[in-house]
N, C-alpha and C positions, 0 to 999 in steps of 0.2 A: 510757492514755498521757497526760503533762503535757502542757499546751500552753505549749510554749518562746515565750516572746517574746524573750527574751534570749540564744540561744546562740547563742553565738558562736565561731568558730575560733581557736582556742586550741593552742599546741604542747600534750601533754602533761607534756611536764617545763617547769619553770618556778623556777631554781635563782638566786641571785645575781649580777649580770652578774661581779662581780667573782672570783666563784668558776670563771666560765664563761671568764674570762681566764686565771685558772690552770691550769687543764685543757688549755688550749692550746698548752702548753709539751712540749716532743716527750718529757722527762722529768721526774719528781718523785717525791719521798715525801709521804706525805699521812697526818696522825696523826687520827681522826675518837674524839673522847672525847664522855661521858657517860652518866649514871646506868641502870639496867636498865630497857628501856619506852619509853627517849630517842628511839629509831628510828636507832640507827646502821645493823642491817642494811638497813631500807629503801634507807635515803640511800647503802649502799656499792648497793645494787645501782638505785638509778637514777643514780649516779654511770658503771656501769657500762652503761647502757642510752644516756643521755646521748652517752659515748666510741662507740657503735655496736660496742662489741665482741663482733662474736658469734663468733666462733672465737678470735681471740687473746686468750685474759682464761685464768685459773688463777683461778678463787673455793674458798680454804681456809677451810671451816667446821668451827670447834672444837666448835660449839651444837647445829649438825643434822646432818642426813640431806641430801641431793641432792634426796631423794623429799618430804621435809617442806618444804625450802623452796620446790619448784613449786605444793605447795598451799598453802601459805602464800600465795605472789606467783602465780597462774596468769596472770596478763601477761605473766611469761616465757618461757611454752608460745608465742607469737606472735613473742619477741624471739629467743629458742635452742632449739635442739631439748633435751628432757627427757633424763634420762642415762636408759639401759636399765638393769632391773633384773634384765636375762638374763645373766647373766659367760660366757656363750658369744658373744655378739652381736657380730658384728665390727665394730659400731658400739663397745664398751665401753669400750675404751681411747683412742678420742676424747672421747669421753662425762665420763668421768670423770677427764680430765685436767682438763676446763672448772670442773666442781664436785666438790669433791675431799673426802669426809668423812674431816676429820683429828679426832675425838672420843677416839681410843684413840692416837693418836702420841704416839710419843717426840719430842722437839724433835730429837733426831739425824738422823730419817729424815724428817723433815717440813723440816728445812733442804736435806737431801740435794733430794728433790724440786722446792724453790724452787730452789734453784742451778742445777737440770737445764734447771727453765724459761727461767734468765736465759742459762743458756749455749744454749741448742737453739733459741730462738723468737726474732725480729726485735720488737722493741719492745713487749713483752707487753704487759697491765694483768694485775695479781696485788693479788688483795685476802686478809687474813688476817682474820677476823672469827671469835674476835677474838684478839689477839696477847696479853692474859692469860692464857690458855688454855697457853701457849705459855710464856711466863715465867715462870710460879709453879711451872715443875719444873727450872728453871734457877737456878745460885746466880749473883751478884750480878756476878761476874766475868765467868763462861758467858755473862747475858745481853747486859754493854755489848761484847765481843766482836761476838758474832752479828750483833747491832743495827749493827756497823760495816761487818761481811763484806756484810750485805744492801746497807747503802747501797752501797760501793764496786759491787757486783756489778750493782745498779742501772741505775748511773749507766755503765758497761758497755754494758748492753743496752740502752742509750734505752729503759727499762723506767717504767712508773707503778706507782708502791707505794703500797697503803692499806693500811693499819693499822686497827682498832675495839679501841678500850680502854672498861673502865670507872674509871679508874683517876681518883680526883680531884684527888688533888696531882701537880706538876709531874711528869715523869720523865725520864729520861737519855736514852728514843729521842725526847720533845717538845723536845730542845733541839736535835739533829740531823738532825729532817727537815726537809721546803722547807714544811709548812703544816702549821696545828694547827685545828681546826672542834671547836668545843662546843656541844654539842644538849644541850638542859634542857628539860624541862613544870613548871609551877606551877598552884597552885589560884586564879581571878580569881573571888571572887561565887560560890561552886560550880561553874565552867566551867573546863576545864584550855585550858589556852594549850602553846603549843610554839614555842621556841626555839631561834635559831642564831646561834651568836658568832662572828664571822672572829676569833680571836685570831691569826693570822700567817698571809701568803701570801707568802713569799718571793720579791721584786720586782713585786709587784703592787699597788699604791697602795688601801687600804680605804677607800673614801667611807661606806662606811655600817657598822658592826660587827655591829648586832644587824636580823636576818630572823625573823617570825614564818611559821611555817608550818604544813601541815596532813598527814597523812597518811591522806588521803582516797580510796579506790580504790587503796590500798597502794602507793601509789608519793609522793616528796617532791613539795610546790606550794608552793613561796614568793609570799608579800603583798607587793608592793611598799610602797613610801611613799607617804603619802598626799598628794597633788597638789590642787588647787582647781583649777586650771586643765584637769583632764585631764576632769571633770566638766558642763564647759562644753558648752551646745546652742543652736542656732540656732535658726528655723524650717525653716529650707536643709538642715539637714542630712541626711544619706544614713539614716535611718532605717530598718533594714529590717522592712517590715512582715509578710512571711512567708506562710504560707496562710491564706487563710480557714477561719473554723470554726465549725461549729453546734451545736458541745459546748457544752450549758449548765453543767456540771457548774464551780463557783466554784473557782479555782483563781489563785494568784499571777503564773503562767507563769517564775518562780524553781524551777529544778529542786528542788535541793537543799530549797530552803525548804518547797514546795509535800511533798515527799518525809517530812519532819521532823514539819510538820502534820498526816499521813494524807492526803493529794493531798484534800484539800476544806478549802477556808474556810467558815468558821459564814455561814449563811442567817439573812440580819438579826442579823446580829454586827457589831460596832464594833471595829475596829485601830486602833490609836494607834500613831504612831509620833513618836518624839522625836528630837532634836537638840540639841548644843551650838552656842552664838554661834561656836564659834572655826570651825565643821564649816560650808564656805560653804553658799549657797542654793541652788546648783544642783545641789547633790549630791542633795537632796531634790526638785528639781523632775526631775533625769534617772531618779531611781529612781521617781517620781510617774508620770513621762512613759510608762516603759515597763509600769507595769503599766496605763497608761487604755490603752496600747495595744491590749493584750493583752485584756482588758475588752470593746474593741470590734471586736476579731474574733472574739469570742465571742456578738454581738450583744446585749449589754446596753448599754443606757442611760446616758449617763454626766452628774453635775452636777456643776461645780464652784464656790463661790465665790467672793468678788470677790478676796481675799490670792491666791486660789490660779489664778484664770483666764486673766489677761494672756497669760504665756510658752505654759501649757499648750495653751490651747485654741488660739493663734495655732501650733501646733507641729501640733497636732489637727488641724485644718483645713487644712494644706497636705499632711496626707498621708490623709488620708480622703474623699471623695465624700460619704459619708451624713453632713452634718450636723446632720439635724433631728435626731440621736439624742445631742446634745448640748447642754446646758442649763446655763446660768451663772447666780448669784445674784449680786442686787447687793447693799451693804452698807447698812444701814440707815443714816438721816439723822443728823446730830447730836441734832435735837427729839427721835424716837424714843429714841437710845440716854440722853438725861438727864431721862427722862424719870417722876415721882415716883410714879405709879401701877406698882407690882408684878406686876401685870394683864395692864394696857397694853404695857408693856414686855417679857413674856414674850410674848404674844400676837404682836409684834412681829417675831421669831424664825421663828414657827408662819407667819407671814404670809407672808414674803420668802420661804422655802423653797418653799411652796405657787404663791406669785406667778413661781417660777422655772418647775415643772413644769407650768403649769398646760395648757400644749397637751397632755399626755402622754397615751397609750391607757391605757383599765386594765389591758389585759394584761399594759403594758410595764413590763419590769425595767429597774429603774435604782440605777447604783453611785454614792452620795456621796464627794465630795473636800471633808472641809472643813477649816476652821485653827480652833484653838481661840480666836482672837480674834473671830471672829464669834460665840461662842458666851460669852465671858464680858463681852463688851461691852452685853449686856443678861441677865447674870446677878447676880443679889446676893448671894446665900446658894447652898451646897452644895445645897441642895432645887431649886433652878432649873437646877442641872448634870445632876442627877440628870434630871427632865423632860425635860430637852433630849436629850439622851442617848437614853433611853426611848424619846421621840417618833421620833430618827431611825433608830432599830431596828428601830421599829414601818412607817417609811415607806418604809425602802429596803432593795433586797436585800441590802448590802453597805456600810458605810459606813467611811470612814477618816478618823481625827481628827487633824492634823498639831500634835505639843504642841513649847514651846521650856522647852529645860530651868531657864532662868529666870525661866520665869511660874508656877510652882507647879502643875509637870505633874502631881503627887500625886493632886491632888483627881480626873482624872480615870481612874486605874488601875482603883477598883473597880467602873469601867461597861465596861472593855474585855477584852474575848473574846480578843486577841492583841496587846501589848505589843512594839512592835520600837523597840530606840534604834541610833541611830547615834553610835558609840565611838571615842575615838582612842586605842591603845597605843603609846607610843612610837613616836610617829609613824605606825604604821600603822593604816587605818581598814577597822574592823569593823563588821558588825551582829549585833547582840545579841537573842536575844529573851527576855524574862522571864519571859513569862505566852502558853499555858498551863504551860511549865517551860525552864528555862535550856539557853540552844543559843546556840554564834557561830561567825559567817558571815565567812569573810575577802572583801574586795569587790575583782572585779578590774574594770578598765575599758578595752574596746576602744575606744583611742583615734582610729581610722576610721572610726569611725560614729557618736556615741559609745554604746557599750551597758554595760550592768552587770550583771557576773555574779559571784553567792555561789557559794564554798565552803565548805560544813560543815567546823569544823575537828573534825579527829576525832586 
């Protein structure tokens, strides 16, 4: 079992507010495009878990089966009951009104059907997934027809209509309904990304167009925008520190992340994590914060640095009792760091480190925090990184190197066991990880406490 420091209460669904505005409207059509893979059925069917529709919804699938899409999504089995695969079942003809395999319809008898639902049912939701399916046996007339009957018949029944096209160019039912949603993936670095474009919500003001998201545990999770402010920690603040633990087993307490790595971090392995200037400071000290957390309910030992000590440990000590189990170094002098002996000055390094633990038991494990300006401020050459590196591998169970991506973080990639940057995509803020192989993490933050939690974008 991970040891959570971070989880946090979270809704499940987590869609656009601006989308969660339109949805609020007692009526709509809703066109959801893009390419094969995009996750339009996901998104019709957390659109429809979202609405809480669990008896009034008609879901027409042109793709599956009833039976394929509960294994596909088995979330559903918690949100609606499964359709029977008994045609005796007197459950069957509620069953299969819900989710309807239309794969062998004619578009005659599969309009027949939707009409029955707009006429028979008080404000349905009816999703067509997907409505190609359905138009490519229809000539060009047949289909702007239909596309007009539904609307009218709609707007009738205070009914919500979705749509799922793959269709790329415009088409004649995107000019006629109340909103159009494009979901896209691309390739980032080897990492797929996933996209979502409000191209139109009819009466609904778009502050933001473009949502990255993830389809992780098969259902849609939108990134918000990435905030500086939202990252912000006190010492005051409501921290939750959780249970105590005597798992020694090395662990991030980042589900997701801990999951991705084989739930263990490297024993005497070195993480770097990186940062841009634009990405503020506390982003790195709240994501710092909560794993020394986590660290020291695990009862490991924790050092930090003079770059890195101030916020942290003053945050450390107002919500922990044990503080002999933490350890600051201070930053060497000016003489020391200009100082012309090679020696001397590596030595100098070896020194402060040591002068930090030096009460520590030998039994006792201890996790380093450190910035890589302590460590290039008395390096000259690539062979002094190397050493140093080396030495803190060799001296701790765990060490973390904090790099800034304008000090020439390069140099120290090929001493680190796990590589994590923090990324901005059009405005929304990621974590990346490089090394031991490419994975990104979209970063949500509970603004009440504050806490940070990754999602694998999958």
């Amino acid at each position: 079992m991970v040891n959570k420091v971070n989880k946090v209460s979270l809704n499940l669904l987590d869609i656009p507010s601006e989308l969660e505005d339109f949805m609020r409207n007692d009526t709509y059509s809703l066109l959801v495009k893009g390419p094969s893979g995009s996750g339009k059925t996901t998104f019709s069917l957390t659109i429809l878990h979202s609405l809480k529709a669990k008896n009034n919804f008609f879901y027409i699938s042109t793709r599956a089966s009833p039976k394929q899409i509960f294994e596909q999504y088995p979330w559903l089995r918690k949100f609606v009951k499964e359709p029977s695969s008994d045609i005796d079942s007197p459950d069957v003809g509620q069953n299969l009104s819900a989710f309807e395999d239309a794969r062998l319809d004619e578009p005659e008898s599969l309009f027949e059907r939707v009409t029955n639902q707009l006429m028979d049912v008080k404000n349905p939701v009816i999703i067509i997934d997907s409505w190609d399916s359905v138009a490519s046996l229809m000539d060009r007339e047949a289909r702007l027809n239909n596309e007009r009957v539904l609307q009218t018949w709609r707007e009738r029944a205070r009914a919500k209509l979705i749509f799922t096209t793959e269709e790329s160019v415009e088409s004649s039912l995107e000019n006629i309904v109340d909103g159009v949603v494009e979901l896209n993936y691309e390739l980032n670095d080897g990492i797929r990304t996933r996209s979502l474009f409000l191209k139109k919500l009819r009466g609904i003001p778009i502050k933001r167009s473009v949502y990255f998201f993830t389809l992780k545990d098969r259902i849609m999770q939108c990134f918000h925008s990435y905030d500086a402010r939202d990252f912000r920690i006190m010492p005051k603040d409501n921290i939750s520190r959780g249970k105590e633990s005597h798992k020694q087993t090395l662990q991030s307490g980042y589900h997701d992340l801990d999951i991705y790595l084989g739930n263990i971090l490297p024993q005497n392995g070195l993480i770097t994590i990186e940062k841009d200037d634009v990405i503020s400071n506390d982003t790195i000290v709240l994501f710092l914060n909560d794993l020394l957390q986590n660290f020291s309910r695990m009862n490991y030992s924790l050092l930090l640095d003079s770059a890195l000590g101030p916020v942290l440990a003053d945050t450390y000590k107002s919500k922990n009792k044990n503080q002999k189990k933490l350890y600051l170094m201070e930053e060497p002098d000016l003489q020391e760091k200009s100082s012309k002996n090679d020696l001397k000055r590596r030595n100098t390094f070896y020194k402060h480190v040591d002068t930090a633990i030096s009460g520590h038991q030998t039994s006792e494990k201890i996790v380093s925090m450190l910035e890589s300006n302590s460590m290039a401020s008395l390096a000259s050459d690539t062979s002094d990184i190397d050493n140093y590196c080396r030495y803190i591998k060799r001296k701790f169970e765990l060490s973390f190197l904090i790099l800034n991506s304008n000090n020439n973080p390069d140099k120290y990639y090929s001493f680190s066991d796990i590589h994590l940057k923090f990324i901005l995509i059009c405005g929304t803020l990621f974590l990346k990880c490089t090394t031991p192989a490419s994975a990104l993490f979209g970063i949500k933050v509970a603004n009440s406490i504050p806490q940070i939690q990754l999602d694998h974008v999958l």
